[in-house]
C-alpha positions in Angstrom: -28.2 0.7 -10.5 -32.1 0.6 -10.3 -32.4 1.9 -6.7 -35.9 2.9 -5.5 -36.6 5.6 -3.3 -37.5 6.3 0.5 -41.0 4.7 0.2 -39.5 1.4 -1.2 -38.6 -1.3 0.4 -35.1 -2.7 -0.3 -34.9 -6.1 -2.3 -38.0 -5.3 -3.7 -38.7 -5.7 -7.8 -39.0 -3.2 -9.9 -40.0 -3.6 -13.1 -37.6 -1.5 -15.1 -37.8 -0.3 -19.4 -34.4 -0.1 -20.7 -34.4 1.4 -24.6 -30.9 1.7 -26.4 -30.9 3.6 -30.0 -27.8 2.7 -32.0 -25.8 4.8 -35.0 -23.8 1.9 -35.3 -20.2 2.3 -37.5 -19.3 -1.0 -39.8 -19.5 -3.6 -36.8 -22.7 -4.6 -34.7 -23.3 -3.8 -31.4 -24.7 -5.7 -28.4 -25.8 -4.7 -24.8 -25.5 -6.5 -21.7 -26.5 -5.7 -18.1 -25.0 -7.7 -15.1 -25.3 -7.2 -11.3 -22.3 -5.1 -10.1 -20.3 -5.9 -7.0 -17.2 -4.0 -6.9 -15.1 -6.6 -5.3 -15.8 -9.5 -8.0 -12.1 -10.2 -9.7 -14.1 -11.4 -12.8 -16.6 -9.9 -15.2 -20.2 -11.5 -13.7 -22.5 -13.5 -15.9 -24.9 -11.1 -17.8 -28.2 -11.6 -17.2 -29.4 -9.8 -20.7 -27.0 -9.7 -23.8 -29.2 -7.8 -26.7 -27.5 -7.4 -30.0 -28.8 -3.5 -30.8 -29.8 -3.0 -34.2 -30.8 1.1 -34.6 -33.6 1.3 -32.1 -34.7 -1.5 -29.2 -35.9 -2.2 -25.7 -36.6 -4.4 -23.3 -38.6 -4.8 -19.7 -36.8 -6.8 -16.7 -37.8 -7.2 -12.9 -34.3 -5.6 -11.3 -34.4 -5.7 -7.3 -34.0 -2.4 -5.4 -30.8 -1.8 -3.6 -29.1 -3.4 -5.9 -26.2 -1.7 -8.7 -26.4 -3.0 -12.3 -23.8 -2.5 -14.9 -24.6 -1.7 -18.6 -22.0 -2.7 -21.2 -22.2 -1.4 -24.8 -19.8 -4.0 -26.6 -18.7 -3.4 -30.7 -18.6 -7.0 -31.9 -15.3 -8.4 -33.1 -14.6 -8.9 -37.0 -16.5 -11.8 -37.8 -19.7 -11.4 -35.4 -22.5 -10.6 -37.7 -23.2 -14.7 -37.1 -22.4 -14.6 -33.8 -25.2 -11.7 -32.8 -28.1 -13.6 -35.2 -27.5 -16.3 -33.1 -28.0 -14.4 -29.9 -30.7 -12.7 -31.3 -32.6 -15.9 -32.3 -31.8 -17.0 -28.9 -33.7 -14.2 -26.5 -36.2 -15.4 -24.9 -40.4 -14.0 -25.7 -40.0 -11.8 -22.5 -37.4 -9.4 -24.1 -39.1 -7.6 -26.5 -37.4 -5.5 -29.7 -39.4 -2.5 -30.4 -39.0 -1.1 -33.7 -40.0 2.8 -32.7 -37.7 5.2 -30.6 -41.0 7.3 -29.2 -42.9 3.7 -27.9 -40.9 4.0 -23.9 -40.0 7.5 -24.1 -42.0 9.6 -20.8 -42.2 7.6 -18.0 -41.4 9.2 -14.9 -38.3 8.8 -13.0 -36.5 7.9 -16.6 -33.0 8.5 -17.0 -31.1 9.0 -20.3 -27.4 9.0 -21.2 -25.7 9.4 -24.7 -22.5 8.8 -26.0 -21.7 11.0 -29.0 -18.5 11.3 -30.7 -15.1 10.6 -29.3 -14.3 13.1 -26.7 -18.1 14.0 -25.9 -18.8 14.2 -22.7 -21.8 11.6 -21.0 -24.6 13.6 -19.8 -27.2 12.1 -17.4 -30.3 12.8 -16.1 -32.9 11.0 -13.3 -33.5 10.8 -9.7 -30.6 9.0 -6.9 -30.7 5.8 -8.1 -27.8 5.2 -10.1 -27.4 2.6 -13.2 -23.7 2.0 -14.0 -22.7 2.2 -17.6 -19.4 0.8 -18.3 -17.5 -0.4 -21.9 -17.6 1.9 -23.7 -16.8 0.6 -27.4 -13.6 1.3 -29.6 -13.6 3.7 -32.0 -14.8 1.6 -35.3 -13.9 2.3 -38.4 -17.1 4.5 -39.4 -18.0 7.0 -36.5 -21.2 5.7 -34.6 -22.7 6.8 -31.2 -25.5 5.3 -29.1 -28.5 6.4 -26.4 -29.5 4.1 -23.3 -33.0 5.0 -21.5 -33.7 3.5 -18.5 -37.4 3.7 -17.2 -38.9 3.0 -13.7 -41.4 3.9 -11.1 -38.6 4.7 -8.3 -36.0 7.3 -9.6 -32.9 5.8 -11.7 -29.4 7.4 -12.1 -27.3 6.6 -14.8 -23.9 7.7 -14.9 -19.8 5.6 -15.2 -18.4 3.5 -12.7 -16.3 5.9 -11.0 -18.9 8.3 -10.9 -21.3 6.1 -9.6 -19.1 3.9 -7.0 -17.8 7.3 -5.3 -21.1 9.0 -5.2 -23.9 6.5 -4.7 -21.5 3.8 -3.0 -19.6 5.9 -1.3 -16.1 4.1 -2.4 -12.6 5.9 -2.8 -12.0 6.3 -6.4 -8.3 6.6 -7.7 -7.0 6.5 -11.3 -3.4 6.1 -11.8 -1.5 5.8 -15.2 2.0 5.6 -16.8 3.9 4.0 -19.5 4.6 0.1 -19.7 8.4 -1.3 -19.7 8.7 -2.6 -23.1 9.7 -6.6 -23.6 11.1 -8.1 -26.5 10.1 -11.5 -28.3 10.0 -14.4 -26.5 11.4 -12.8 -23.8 9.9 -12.0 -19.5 9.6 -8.8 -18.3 7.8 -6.9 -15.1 5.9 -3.9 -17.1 4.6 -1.9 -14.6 4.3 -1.6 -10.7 1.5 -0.1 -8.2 1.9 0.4 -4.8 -1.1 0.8 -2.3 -1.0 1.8 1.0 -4.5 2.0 3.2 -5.0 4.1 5.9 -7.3 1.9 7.7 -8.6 -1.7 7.8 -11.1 -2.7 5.1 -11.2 -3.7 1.2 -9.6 -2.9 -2.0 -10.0 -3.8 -6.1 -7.1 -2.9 -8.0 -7.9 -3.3 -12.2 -5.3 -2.9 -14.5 -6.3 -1.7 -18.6 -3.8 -1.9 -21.3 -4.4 -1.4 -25.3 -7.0 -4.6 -26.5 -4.3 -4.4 -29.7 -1.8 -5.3 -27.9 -0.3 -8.9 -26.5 -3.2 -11.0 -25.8 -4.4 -11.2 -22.4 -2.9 -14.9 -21.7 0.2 -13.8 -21.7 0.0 -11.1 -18.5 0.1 -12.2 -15.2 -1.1 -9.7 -11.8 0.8 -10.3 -8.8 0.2 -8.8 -5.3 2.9 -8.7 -3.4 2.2 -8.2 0.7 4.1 -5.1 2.0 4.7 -7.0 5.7 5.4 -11.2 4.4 6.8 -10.1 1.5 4.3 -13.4 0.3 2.7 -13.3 -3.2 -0.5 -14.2 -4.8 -1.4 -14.3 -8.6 -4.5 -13.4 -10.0 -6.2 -14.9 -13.4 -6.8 -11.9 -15.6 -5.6 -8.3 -14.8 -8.4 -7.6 -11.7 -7.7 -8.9 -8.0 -10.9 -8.8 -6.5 -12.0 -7.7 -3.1 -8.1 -7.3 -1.0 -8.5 -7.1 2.8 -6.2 -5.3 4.7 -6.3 -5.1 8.6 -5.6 -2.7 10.9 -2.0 -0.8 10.8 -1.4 -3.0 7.3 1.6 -2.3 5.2 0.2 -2.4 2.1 1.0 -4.1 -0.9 3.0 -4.0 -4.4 1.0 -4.8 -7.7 3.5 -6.3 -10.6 1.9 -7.2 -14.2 4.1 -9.4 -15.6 4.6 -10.6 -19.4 5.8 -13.4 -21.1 5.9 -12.3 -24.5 5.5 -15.2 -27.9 8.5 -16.2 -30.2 8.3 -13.2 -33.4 5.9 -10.7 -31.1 7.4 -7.8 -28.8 5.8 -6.0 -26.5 6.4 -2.4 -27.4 6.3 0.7 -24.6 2.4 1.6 -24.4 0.2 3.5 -22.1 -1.9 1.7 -19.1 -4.1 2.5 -16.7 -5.3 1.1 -13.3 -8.2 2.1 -11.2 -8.3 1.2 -7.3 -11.8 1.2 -5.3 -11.4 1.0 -1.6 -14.1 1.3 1.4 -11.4 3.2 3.5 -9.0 6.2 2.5 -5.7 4.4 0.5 -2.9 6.5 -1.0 -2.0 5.2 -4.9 1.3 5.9 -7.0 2.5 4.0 -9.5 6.4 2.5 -8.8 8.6 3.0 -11.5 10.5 0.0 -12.1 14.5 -1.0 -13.5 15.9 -3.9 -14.7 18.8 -3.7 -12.4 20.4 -7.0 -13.3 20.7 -8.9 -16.6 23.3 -11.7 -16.3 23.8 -14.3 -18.9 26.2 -17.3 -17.7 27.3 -20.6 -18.3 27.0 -23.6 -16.0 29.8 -24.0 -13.5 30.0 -27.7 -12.5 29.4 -28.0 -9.0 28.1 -30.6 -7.0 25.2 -29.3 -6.0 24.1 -28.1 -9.2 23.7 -24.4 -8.3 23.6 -21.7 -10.8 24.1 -19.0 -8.8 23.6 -17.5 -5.2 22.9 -14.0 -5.0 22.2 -11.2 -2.7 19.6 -9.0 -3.0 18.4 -5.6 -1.2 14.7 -6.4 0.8 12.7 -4.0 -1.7 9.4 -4.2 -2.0 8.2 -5.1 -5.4 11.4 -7.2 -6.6 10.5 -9.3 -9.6 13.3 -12.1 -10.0 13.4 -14.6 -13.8 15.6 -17.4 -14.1 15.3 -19.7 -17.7 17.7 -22.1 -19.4 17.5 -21.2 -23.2 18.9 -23.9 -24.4 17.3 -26.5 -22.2 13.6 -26.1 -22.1 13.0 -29.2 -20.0 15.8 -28.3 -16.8 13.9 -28.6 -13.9 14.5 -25.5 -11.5 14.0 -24.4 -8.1 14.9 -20.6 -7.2 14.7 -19.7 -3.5 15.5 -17.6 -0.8 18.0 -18.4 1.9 18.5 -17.7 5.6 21.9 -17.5 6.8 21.6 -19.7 10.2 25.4 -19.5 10.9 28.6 -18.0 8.9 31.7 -20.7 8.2 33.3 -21.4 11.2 36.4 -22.4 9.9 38.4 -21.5 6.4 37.1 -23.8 3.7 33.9 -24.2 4.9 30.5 -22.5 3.4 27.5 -20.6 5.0 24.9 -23.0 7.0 21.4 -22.3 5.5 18.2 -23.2 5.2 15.1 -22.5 2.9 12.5 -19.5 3.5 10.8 -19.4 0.2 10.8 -21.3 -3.2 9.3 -22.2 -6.5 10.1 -24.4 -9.1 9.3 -24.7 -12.8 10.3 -26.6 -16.0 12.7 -24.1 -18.4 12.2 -20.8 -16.3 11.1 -19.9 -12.9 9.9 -16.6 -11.4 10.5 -15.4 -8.0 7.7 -12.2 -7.2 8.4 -10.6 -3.7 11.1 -11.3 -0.9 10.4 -12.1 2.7 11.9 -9.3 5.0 15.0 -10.0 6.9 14.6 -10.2 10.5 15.8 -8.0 13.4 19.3 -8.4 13.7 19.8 -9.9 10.4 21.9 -8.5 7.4 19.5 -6.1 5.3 19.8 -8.1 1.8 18.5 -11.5 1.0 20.0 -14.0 -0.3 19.0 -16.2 -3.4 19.8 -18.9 -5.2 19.2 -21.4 -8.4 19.5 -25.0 -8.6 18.8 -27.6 -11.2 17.0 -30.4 -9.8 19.5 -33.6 -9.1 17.4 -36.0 -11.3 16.8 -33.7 -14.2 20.7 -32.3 -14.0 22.1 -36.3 -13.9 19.7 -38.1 -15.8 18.3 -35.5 -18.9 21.5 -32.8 -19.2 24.1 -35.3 -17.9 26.0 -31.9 -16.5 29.0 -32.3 -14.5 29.8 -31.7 -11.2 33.6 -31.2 -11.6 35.2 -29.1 -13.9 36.1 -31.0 -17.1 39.2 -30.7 -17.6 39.8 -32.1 -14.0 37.5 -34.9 -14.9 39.2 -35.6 -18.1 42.2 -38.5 -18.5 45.5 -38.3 -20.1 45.4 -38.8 -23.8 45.3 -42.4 -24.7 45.1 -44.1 -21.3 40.7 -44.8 -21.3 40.0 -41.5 -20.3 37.3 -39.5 -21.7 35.7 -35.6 -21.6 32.7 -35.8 -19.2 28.8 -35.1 -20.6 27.9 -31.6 -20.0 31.3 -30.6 -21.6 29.5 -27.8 -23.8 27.5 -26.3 -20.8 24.8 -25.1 -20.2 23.9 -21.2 -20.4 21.1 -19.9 -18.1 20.1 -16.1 -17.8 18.8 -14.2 -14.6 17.1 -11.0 -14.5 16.1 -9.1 -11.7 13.4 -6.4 -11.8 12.6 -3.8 -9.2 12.0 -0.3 -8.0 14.8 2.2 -8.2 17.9 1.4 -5.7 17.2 -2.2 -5.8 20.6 -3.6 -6.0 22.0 -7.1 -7.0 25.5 -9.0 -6.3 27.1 -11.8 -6.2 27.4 -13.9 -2.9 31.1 -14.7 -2.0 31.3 -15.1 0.8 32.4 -19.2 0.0 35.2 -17.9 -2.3 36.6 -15.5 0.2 36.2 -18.8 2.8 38.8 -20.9 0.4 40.9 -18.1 -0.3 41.0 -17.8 3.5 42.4 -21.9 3.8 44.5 -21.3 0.8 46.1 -18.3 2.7 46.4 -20.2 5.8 48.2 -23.4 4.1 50.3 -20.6 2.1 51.7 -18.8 5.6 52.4 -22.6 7.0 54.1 -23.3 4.6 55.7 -21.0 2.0 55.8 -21.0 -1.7 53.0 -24.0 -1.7 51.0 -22.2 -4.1 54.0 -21.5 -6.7 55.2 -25.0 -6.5 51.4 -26.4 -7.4 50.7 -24.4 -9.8 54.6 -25.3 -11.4 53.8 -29.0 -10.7 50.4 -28.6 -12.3 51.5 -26.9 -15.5 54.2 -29.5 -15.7 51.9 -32.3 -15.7 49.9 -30.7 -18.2 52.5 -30.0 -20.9 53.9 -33.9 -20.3 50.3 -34.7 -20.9 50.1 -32.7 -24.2 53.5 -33.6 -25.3 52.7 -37.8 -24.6 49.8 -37.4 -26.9 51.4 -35.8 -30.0 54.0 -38.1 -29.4 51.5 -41.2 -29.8 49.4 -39.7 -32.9 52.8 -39.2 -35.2 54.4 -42.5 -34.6 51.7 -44.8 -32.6 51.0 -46.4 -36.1 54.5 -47.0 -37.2 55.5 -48.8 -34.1 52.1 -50.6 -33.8 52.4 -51.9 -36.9 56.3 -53.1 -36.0 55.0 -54.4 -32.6 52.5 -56.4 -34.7 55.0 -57.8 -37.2 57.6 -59.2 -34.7 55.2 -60.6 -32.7 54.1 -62.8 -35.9 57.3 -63.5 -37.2 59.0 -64.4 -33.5 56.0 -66.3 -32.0 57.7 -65.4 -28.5 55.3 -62.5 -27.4 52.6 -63.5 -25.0 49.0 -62.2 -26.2 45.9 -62.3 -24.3 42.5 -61.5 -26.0 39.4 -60.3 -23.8 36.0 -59.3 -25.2 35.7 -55.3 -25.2 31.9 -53.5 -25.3 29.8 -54.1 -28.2 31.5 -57.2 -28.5 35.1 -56.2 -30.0 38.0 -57.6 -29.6 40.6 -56.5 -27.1 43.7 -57.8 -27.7 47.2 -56.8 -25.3 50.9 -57.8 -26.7 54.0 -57.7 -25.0 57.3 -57.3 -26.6 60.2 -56.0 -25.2 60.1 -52.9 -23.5 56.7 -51.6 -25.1 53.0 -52.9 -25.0 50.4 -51.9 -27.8 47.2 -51.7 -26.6 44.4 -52.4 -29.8 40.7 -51.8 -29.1 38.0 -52.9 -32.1 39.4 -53.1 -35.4 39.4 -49.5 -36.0 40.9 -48.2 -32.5 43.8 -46.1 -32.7 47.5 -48.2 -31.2 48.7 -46.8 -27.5 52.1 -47.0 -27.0 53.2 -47.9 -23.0 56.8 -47.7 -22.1 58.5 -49.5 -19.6 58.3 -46.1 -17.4 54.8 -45.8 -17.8 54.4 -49.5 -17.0 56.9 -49.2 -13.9 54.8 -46.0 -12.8 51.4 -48.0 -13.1 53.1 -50.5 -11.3 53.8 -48.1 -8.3 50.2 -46.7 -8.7 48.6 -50.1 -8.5 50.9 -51.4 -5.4 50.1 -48.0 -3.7 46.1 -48.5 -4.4 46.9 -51.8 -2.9 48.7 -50.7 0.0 45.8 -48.1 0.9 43.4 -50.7 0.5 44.8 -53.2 2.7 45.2 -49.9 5.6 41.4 -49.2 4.6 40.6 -52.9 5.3 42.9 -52.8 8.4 41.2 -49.5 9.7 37.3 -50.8 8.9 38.2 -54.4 11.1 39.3 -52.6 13.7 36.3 -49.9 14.0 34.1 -53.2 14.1 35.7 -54.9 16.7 35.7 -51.7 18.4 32.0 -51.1 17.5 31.3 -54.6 18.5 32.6 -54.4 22.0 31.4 -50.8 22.6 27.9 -52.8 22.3 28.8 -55.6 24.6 29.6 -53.0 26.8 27.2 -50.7 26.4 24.6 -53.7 26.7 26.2 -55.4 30.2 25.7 -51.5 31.4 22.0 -51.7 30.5 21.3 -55.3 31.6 22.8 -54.3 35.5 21.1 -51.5 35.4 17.6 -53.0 34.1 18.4 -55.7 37.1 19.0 -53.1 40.0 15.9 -51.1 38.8 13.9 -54.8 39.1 15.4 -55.1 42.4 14.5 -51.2 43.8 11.2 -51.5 42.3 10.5 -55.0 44.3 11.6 -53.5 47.5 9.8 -50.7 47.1 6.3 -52.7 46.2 6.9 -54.9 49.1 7.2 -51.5 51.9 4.4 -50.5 49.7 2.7 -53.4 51.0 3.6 -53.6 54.7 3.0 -50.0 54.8 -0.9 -50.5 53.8 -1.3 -53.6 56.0 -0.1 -51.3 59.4 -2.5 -48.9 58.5 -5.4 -51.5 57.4 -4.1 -52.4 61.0 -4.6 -49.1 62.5 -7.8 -48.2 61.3 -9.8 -51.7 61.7 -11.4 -51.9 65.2 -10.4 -55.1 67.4 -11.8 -58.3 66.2 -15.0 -59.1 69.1 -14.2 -61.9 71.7 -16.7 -64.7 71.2 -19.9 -64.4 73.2 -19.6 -67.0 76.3 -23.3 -69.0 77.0 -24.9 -68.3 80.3 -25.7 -70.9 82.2 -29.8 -72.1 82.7 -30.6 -70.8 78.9 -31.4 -72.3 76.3 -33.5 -75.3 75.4 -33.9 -77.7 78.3 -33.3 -81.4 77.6 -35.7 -83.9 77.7 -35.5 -86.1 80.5 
């Protein structure tokens, strides 16, 4: 920062020399100098960027008062182009001297060099600081590099840290640890900071990791508020100026990675530097994957995944995806319990706190706080979207089996039969702890216990009724694939030789042929011309029989009991509406009577207050105009 001293006015210019010699390794080097506001979230627009070839300087007008940041920057592979370009583009006022001795002695110059790696910076100058920042990667050939900074008022020159905490008087902490490694393709939460101010005011948070590592993209920074448990995301790995008020909790930073398909993210070193205007306490959190589940789809009709409970930590990272359906539409949020089942059979009234939705995964960062009173853990849950789970993965809602028909008789598996296989995993600090919510299961178990004690051994004889329908089941379809063909085909030849079987033929989809024949005490069923022959008995036909007169019978009572609730419906209205008509006519009738008091009332005291009405005036006699005689 180009600061002037006690006899200059702040906001003034100052016309400032700035001279950088280079001992460049194989790449080039550029400069670039920027205003520097500590609570900017981004880097700021440079207002010089000078590629550096061995010795060269430059004059600028920089306004007192004001901090600037220097950045030495090593050029990428590939930027020798890049930095002619530049070059050719500076404008006349920035002028490239060619001698190291031409801007050397001015008073109030500072001077700082970088030597090898691990040499320390030394600076020089008067209070007026200049903040150097960046400095380069260690190239391949060993290079080092010397900024001087020349001005009337005195100049200091010295790192960010340095500079911030002694000329800007900001708290400084540097904390540091090792990532969570993530493999291919796969989320993870790789590190966690928690900060906690002591007072209202401001805070930056900036995170570094290794530039060789994943590229930037792929990280996410998350604050997480200590009090609302509520979440914002940052671009880059810097939040900006945080404000915290008085008697705050604080808040939980989470960097998060999504790492590419055939690139891990191995276990590396980071660093993070907070600046504050009040005193803050900094620690890293340590964090543990505490759940990893990988499940398939249970049909349901709500299309839920799961619902979970979860211990209130701060700092809880939750990841739900559908590997094998990128395109399911989710929705993962947190649940407040409004009232616990009532009765056996029935499930936990809710409603929605928090959620967020995305197409293939969905991350949930940070959990509201339970409320006084309340149970301690929070309670989460998954659903695909009712369009997307219907229309795009055709998922069931039942179980299959229980969906699917006896062998032979139309029936057919339901979509969704191979399921669907989604993963959660839940990141936090240590104790965090994850479970399953069950409270619905032990509510059915509860009816099914209930039903059991009225009446005893119903669970035995359904399960023996079920397993016996099953194996009939199984054994009427092996039955009909060994011999369906034999007896189709001598169904099909008496009823051509006899002539006596009744046949009707309907069309079937795609425009087949359905054909139905009678004979005897069997009917073949043929569908299309490659459709396999179903055999029906006469028991099977007698017990269809009973199945279609008892639909028949239970439609008729349906249509019975819907008649009846309309007639009932229809005179609860006439009713209802002679109730409303007399009482619509008697409040007429009061509000008449009372207008017309209303009225006689106001005429008595028109009355009242009105003086007497004059008598007329009576004419003397001998006035007036005398007649002509």
């Amino acid at each position: 920062m180009a600061k002037a001293g006690d006899d200059t006015p702040a906001g003034s210019r100052l016309l400032t020399s700035i001279c950088v010699q280079v001992a460049r390794g194989e790449r080039p080097v550029s400069l670039g100098l920027s205003p520097y506001r500590w609570t900017d979230g981004i880097e700021p627009v440079p207002l010089v960027a000078l590629p550096c070839a061995d010795v060269s300087a430059f004059q600028i007008e920089l306004v007192a008062g004001v901090a600037y940041r220097v950045d030495m920057c090593v050029a990428a592979e590939g930027g020798e182009e890049q930095l002619e370009e530049l070059e050719s583009a500076l404008p006349p006022s920035l002028v490239r001297e060619g001698d190291e001795e031409g801007e050397q002695g001015e008073d109030g110059g500072g001077d700082k060099r970088q030597g090898e790696e691990g040499d320390a910076p030394v600076a020089q100058g008067g209070a007026g600081p200049v903040i150097q920042d960046g400095s380069p990667p260690v190239p391949a050939r060993p290079g080092f590099y010397s900024v001087w900074v020349g001005s009337d008022s005195p100049v200091r020159i010295g790192d960010v840290n340095t500079v911030a905490k002694e000329e800007l008087s900001l708290h400084v902490h540097t904390v540091g640890g090792r990532t969570r490694p993530v493999t291919a393709g796969a989320w993870g939460a790789v590190l966690a900071l928690r900060i906690q101010p002591s007072a209202a005011g401001s805070v930056r948070a900036s995170v570094r990791l290794p530039a060789d590592g994943l590229p930037l993209a792929c990280y996410r920074l998350h604050v997480i508020d200590g009090e609302t448990g509520a979440c914002t995301s940052f671009a880059g790995l810097s939040t900006g100026g945080l404000a915290f008020a008085e008697g705050s909790q604080g808040s939980t930073l989470i960097v998060d990675v999504k790492a590419p398909p055939g690139q891990a993210m191995a276990e590396v070193d980071w660093a993070a530097t907070v600046l504050a205007d009040t005193e803050v306490q900094v620690s890293a959190v340590p964090l543990e994957e505490v759940s990893a589940v990988e499940q398939p789809y249970v049909p349901n009709p709500g299309f839920r995944l799961f619902r979970s409970c979860v211990s209130c930590a701060g700092g809880v990272a939750v990841h739900v995806a559908c590997p094998g359906a990128p395109g399911a539409a989710l929705t993962l949020r947190q649940l407040q319990v409004d009232r616990e089942p009532e009765a056996a059979g029935d499930d936990r009234q809710t409603s929605v706190l928090r959620s967020i939705s995305g197409v293939g995964c969905v991350t949930l960062l940070g959990l509201e706080p339970p409320a006084e009173g309340s149970s301690a853990e929070a309670l989460i849950e998954c659903v695909i979207d009712a369009p997307c789970a219907i229309s795009t993965l055709h998922l069931p809602t039942r179980p299959v089996a229980a969906q699917a028909a006896p062998p032979g008789e139309g029936g057919q598996a339901a979509e969704g039969e191979a399921g669907l296989v989604w993963t959660m995993r839940v990141v936090g600090p240590a104790g965090l702890t994850v479970k399953e919510d069950d409270s619905y299961d032990k509510s059915l178990a509860a009816l099914a216990a209930s039903w059991e004690a009225a009446q005893a051994g119903r669970a035995a004889k359904a399960k023996a009724a079920r397993e016996a329908y099953l194996a009939q089941v199984a054994d009427r379809g092996a039955a009909a694939d060994e011999d369906g063909d034999e007896k189709n085909g001598e169904r099909e030849g008496g009823a051509s030789a006899g002539g006596k079987d009744r046949s009707e033929t309907a069309e079937a989809g795609g425009g087949e042929a359905a054909a139905v024949e009678v004979s005897g005490a069997a009917v073949t069923v043929r569908v299309g011309a490659g459709a396999e022959a179903r055999l029906l008995s006469a028991e099977e036909r007698e017990a269809d029989s009973r199945r279609l007169q008892m639909d028949v019978e239970r439609a008729r009572a349906q249509i019975a009991a819907n008649e009846a609730r309309r007639l009932a419906m229809i005179e609860s209205a006439a009713t209802a509406g002679a109730t409303q008509l007399e009482a619509a006519r008697a409040a007429r009738s009061a509000t008449a009577q009372a207008a017309t008091a209303a009225k006689t009332k106001c005429a008595q005291l028109v009355a009242a207050m009105l003086p007497p009405p004059l008598a007329p005036a009576e004419p003397e006699p001998g006035k007036g105009k005398k007649g002509k005689k």
